[in-house]
C-alpha positions in Angstrom: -24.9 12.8 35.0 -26.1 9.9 36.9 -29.9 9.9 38.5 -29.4 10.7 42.3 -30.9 7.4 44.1 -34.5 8.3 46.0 -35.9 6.7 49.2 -38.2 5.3 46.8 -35.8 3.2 44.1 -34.4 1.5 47.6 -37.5 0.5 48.9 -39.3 -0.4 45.4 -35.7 -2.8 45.2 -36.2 -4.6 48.2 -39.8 -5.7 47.6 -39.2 -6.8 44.0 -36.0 -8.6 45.4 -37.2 -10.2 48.1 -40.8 -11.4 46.4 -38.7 -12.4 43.6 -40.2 -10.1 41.1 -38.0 -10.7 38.7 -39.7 -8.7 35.8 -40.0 -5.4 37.6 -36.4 -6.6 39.8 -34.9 -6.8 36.2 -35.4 -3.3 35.6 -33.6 -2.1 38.3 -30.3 -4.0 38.3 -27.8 -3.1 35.4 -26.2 -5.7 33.1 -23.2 -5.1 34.3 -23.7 -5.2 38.4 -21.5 -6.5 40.9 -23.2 -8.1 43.8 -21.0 -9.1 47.1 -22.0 -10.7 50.3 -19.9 -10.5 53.1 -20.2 -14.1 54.9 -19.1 -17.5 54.8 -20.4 -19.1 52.0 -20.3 -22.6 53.3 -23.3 -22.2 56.1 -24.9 -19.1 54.1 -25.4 -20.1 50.3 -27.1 -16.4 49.6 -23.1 -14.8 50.6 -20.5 -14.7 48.1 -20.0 -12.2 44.8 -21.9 -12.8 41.9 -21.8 -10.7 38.8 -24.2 -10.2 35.6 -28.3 -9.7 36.1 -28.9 -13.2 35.3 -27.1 -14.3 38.8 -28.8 -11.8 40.9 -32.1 -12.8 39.5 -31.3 -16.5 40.2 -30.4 -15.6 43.5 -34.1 -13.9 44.2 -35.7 -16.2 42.4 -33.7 -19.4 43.4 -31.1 -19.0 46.1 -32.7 -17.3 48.7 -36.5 -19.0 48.2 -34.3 -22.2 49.0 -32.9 -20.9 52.1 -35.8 -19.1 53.6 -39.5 -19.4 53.0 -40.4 -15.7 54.7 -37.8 -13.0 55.1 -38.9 -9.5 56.8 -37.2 -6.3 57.0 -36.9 -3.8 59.2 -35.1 -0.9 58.1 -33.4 0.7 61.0 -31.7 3.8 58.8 -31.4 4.9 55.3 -28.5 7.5 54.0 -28.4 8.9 50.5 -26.0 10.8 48.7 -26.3 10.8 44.9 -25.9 7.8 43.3 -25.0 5.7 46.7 -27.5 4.3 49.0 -26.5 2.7 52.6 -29.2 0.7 54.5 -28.8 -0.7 57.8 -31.5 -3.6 58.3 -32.5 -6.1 60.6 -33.5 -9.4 58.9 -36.0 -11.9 60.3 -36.6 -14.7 58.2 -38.1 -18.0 58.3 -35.6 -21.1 57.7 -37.2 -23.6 54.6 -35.8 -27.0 56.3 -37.0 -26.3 59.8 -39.3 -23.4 60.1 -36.7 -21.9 63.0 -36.7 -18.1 62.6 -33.4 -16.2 62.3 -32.7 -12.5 63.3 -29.7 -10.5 62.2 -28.4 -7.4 61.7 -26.9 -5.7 58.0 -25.6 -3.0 56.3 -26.3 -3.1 52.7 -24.2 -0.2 50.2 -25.4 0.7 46.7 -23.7 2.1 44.0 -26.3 3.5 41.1 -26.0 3.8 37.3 -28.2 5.5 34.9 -31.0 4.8 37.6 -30.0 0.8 38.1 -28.3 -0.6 40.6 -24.4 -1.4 39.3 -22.6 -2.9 42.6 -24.0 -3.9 45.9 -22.4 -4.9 49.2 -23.9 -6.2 51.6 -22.2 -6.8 55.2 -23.9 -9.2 57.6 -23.5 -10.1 61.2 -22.3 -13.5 60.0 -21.3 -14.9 63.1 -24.5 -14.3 64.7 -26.3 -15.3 61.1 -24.0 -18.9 61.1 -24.8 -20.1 64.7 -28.7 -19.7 63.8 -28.6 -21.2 60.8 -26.4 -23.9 62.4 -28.6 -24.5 65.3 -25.2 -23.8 67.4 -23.3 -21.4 69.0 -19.6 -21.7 68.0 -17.2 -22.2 70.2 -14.2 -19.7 69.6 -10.6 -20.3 71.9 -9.6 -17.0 73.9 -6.0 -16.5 72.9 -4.1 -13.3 73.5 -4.3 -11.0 71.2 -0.8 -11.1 69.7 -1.9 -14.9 69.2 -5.0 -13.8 67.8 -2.7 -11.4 65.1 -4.1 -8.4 66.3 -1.4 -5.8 66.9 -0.3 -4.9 70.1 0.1 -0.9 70.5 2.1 -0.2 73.4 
């Protein structure tokens, strides 16, 4: 039977992960994980799926150190049932090229193993995330919303 995920294994994951602790991040990720990141990876190099411990390591130790120099998080909820974790954070973090601070909102799932972690999601606000990153807010065209292919219900 699989370890039932604690408060604890979360919060111990997110400060190895996000000081790039490899060693001690290394025992908590199984060789075999699946990572995903909802977001477009074009303005947000961190988003995308990435498989194998060696590419989530690279992307504490690498990825995201090149993308922000400080990140905080504030957790705003935490659900656990046996081996699954749900986390709803907001992220402040501190852009390397610019210094401008970015704030967004998301959900982050986990999926537990034999006490590592085996598949993540994470789910950002990525509209929100890509207009700070860009410096910009993005224009989007009002259409109706059979133009938009959204289903009308009548």
């Amino acid at each position: 039977m699989t370890e039932a995920v604690t408060e604890e294994m979360v919060d111990a994951f997110y400060e190895a992960f996000l000081n790039a602790d490899c060693e001690r991040l290394a025992g908590m990720i199984h060789d075999d994980v699946v990572w995903s990141t909802r977001g477009p990876v074009a303005v947000l190099r961190f988003c995308g799926e990435r498989r194998g411990k060696a590419a989530i390591l690279e992307l504490s130790r690498k990825t995201l150190p090149e993308v922000f120099s400080r990140i905080h998080l504030k957790r705003e909820s935490l659900v656990i049932d046996g081996d699954r974790a749900a986390v709803l954070n907001l992220q402040t973090a501190q852009r390397r090229k610019d210094g401008r601070t970015t704030t967004y909102r998301y959900a982050h799932f986990f999926r537990f193993k034999d006490g590592k972690i085996i598949e993540t999601t994470a789910i950002i606000d990525s509209f929100n995330a890509a207009e700070q990153m860009l410096g910009q807010v993005l224009q989007v065209p009002e259409r109706e919303p059979a133009e938009a292919g959204m289903m009308v219900v009548l």
